[in-house]
N, C-alpha and C positions, 0 to 999 in steps of 0.2 A: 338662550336669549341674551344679547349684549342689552349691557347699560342703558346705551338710547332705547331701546326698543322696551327694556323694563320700567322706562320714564315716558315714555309715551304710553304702553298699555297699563300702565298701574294707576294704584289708583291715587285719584286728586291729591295733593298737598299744597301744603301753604308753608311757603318758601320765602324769609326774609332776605333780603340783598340790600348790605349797606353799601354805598357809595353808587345807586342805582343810576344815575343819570349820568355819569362819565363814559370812558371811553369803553371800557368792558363790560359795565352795569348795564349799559341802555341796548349791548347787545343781546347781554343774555336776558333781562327781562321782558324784551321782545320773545326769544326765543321760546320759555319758559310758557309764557301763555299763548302761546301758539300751540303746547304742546296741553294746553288745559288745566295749567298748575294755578294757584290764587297767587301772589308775589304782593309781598309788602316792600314796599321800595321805600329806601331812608337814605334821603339826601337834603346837605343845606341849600343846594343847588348854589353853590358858590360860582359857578360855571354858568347857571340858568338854567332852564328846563328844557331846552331843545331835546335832550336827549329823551324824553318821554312824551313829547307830542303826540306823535302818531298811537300810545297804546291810553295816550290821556283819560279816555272815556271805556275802557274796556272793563266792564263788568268782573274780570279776576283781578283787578290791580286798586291796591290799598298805597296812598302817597303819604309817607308822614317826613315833613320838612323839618326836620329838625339836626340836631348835635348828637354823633353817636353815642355820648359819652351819658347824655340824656335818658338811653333807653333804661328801662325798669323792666322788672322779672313780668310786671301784668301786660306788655307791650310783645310779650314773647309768648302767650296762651296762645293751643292750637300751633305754634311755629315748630314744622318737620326740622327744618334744617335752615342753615344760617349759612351766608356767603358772604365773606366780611374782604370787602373792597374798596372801602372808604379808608383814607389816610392819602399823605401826600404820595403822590404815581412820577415822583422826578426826579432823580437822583439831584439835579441843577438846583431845581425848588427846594429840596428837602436843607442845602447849605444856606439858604435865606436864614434861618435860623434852627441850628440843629435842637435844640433845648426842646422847639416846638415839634418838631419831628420825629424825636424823643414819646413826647405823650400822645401824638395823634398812632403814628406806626406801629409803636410798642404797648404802651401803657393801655391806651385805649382798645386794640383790639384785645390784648389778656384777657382785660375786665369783662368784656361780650364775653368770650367763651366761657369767663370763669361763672359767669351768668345764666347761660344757654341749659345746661343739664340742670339745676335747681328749677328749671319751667319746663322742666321735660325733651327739651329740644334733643333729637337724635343726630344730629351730623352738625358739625361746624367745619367748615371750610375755607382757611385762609392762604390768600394769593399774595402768596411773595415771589421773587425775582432771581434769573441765575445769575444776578449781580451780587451775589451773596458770596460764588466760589472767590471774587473781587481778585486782588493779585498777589502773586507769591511772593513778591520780594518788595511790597510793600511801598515801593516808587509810581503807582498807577494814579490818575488823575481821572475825574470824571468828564468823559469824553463827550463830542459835541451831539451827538443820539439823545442825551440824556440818561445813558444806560452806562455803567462801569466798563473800561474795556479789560477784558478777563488777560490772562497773563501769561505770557509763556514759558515752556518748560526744555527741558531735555527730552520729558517725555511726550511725545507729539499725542499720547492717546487723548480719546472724547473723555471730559468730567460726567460720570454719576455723579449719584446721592450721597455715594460715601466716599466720595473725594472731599479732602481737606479745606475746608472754606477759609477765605482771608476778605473777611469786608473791607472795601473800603468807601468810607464818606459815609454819612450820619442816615441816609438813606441804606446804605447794606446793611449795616450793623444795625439797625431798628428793624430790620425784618429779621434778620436773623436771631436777633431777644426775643419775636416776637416767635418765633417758631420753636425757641426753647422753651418756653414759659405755658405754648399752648397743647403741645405734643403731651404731656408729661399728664394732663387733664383727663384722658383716656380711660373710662370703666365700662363695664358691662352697661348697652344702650344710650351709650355718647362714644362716636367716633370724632375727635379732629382729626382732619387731615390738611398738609400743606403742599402747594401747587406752584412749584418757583416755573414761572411761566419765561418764556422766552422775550424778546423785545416786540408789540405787534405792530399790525400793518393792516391797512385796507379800510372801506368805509365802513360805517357805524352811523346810528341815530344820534351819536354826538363822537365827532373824529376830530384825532389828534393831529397836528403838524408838525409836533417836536419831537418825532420817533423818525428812527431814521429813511425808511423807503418812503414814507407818505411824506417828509419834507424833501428828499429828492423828487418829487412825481411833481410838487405845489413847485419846485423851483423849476424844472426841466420843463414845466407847457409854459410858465407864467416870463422866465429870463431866456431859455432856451440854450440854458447851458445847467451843469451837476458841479457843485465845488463839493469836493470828497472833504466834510468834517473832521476825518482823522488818517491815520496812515491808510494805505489802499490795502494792506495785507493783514487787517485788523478785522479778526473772525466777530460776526455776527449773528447769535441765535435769533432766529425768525418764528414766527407764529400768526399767522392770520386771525385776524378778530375774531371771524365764524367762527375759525377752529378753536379758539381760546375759550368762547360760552361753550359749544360741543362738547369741550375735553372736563368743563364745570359740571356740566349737565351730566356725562359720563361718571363722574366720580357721585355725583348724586343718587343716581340708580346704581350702584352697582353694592356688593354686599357688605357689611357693615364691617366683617371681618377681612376683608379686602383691604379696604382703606383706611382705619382705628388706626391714628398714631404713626402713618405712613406719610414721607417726605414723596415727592414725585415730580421730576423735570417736565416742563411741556413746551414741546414746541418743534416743529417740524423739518429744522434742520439748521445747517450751519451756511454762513456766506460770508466770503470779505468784504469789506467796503465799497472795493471797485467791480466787485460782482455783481452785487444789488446796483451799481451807477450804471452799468450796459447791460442791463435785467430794465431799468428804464428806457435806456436809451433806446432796445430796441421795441419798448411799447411804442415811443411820441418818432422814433427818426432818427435816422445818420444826422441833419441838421443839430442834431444835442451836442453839444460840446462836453467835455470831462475834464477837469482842471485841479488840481492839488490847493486847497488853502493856502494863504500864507503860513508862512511859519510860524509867527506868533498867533495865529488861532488856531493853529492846531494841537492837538492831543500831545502830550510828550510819552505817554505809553508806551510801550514794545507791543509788536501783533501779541491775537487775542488769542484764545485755547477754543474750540471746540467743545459744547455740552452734548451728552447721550441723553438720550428719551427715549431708549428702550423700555425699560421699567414700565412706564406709562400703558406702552401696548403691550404687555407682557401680561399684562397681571391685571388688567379691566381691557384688552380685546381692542381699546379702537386705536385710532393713529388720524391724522392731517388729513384733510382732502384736498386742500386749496394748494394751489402754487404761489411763488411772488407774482410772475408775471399776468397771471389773472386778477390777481388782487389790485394790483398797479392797472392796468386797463380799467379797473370798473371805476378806481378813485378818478383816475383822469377824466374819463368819461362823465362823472358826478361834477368835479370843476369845471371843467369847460361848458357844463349846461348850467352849471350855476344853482347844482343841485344841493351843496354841500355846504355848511359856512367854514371860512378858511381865517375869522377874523379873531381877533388878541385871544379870546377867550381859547382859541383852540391851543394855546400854547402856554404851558404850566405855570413854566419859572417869570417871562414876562407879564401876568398875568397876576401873581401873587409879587412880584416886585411892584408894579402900578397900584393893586390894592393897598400895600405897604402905605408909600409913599405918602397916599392920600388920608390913611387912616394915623397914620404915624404923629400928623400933626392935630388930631382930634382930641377929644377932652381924654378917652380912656386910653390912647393912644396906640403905638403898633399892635400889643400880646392880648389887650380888649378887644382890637379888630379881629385877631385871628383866631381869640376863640370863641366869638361866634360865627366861624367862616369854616368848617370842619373839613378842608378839602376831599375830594371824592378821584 
């Protein structure tokens, strides 16, 4: 019996997910109660609720709006398993203020987990990023994706799990505190497990435009041309939204002894820059033009490395099913009918710079703003 299939036929749980109403929250909590599971979803909704309209009224789903940092041991009674996806999701955002990215990434998700087995909770699982492996020589910039560009070698192989991590920017390095600090938690009837997922793509009950195929799709129907963000030969791990909750969901069902204290790559494969630009191009047309940034906006990084995610299928059974270019056809299809919001909120780091700005001049000013603003 694979994972999905022991998550679908088994029986009912109730399944907290923090940072529910963002871009990978609002998939899987869809998903989750499609599959008959209760889901507490915990979010400030800093973003807004779009991301949970449509499951708003469903009989399994528990809303509690609040600050992760909030939750208490009696807010976790009854809770199988924890998905902890709240914290800032931008490498961009995350230098607004590293201090604050600091306590949302690191400090705060620790404290869940270190929280979760004292109320019984059996799985905690937190989603960090292969922006973690960051770059070898230490010269890397956080590129225009929003995602670190990983760093090249002599040695052209894919990075595992236990390839040498070099964070860079206050986003890598808080994920990766955060996976030291939560790993180590590990006893008889608590499994954490960490899930450095790839960069995603495709739509969602609440979809990003700051990741990189879904801001070439919103640029290539809307201008009719792709400017490449960073060099063209700059590897790019990919991962479809679907397959991002699927691969959550898989780590959920599968055995306890499987996953305990287990790091794991996800994401379905590697792509340059300019593979993902004519991966669009030929969703919308030859009409798409393909053009290089200028110089001064682009990346100064050397191409990227390649991540493996073997492990992944190896050792819990499933793998990807989506490609880019379907993923890209459905988003297009979603904007062109006007199905999707494509507005400020969908995009991190501008989003959290306007809230700034405006709260910055308030009586409790910027760090009062943001910490009642828990991003997701």
């Amino acid at each position: 019996m694979t994972p999905l299939t022991h998550m679908a036929q088994g029986p009912r749980r109730r399944i907290l997910v923090t940072g529910a109403a963002g871009y990978i929250g609002s998939a899987l909590v869809r998903d989750l109660l499609e599959l008959g599971h209760e889901v507490v979803a915990v979010d400030t909704m800093v973003f807004g609720e779009r991301g949970l309209h449509a499951v708003a009224n469903h009989p399994g789903l528990t809303v509690r709006r609040m600050d992760v940092r909030g939750l208490q041991r009696e807010h976790l009674g009854g809770i199988h398993a924890i998905v902890d996806l709240a914290g800032i999701g931008d490498a961009r955002a995350a230098e607004l203020d590293p201090a604050w990215t600091h306590a949302v990434n690191h400090l705060a998700r620790v404290r869940l987990a270190q929280l979760a087995p004292t109320a019984g909770v059996q799985r905690y699982i937190l989603a960090s990023s292969c922006c973690v492996y960051g770059n070898d020589n230490d010269n890397g910039r956080v590129n225009g994706s929003g995602v670190d560009t990983l760093a090249p070698s002599a040695d052209d192989s894919p990075l595992d799990e236990s390839s040498p991590t070099h964070p860079v920017g206050a986003y890598a390095l808080a994920n990766l505190k955060a996976e030291a600090a939560v790993l180590p938690l590990a006893r008889p009837g608590f499994a954490p497990t960490v899930l450095r997922l790839a960069t995603c793509h495709g739509l969602a009950p609440r979809t990003r435009f700051d990741l990189i195929a879904n801001a070439m799709a919103e640029q290539a129907l809307g201008e009719r041309r792709i400017t490449l963000p960073d060099a063209a030969d700059t590897w790019h791990p990919l991962l479809q939204i679907d397959d991002a909750s699927q691969a959550i969901i898989a780590t959920l069902g599968a055995p306890l002894t499987s996953v305990a204290r287990q790091i794991f790559n996800v994401g379905a494969g590697n792509l340059r820059t300019a593979e993902i630009a004519r991966t669009v191009q030929l969703v919308l047309g030859s009409h798409i033009t393909i053009q290089a940034a200028p110089l001064q906006a682009r990346t100064a990084s050397p191409p990227g490395r390649r991540i493996d995610f073997d492990k992944f299928t190896h050792l819990l059974g499933w793998r990807p099913q989506r490609e880019l270019m379907q993923s890209v056809a459905s988003l297009v299809d979603a904007l062109d009918a006007g199905r999707v919001d494509s507005g400020p909120a969908t995009r991190t780091q501008r989003w959290y710079e306007q809230a700034l700005s405006v709260t910055a001049h308030s009586p409790g000013g910027q760090h009062a703003a943001a910490a009642s603003h828990v991003p997701n």
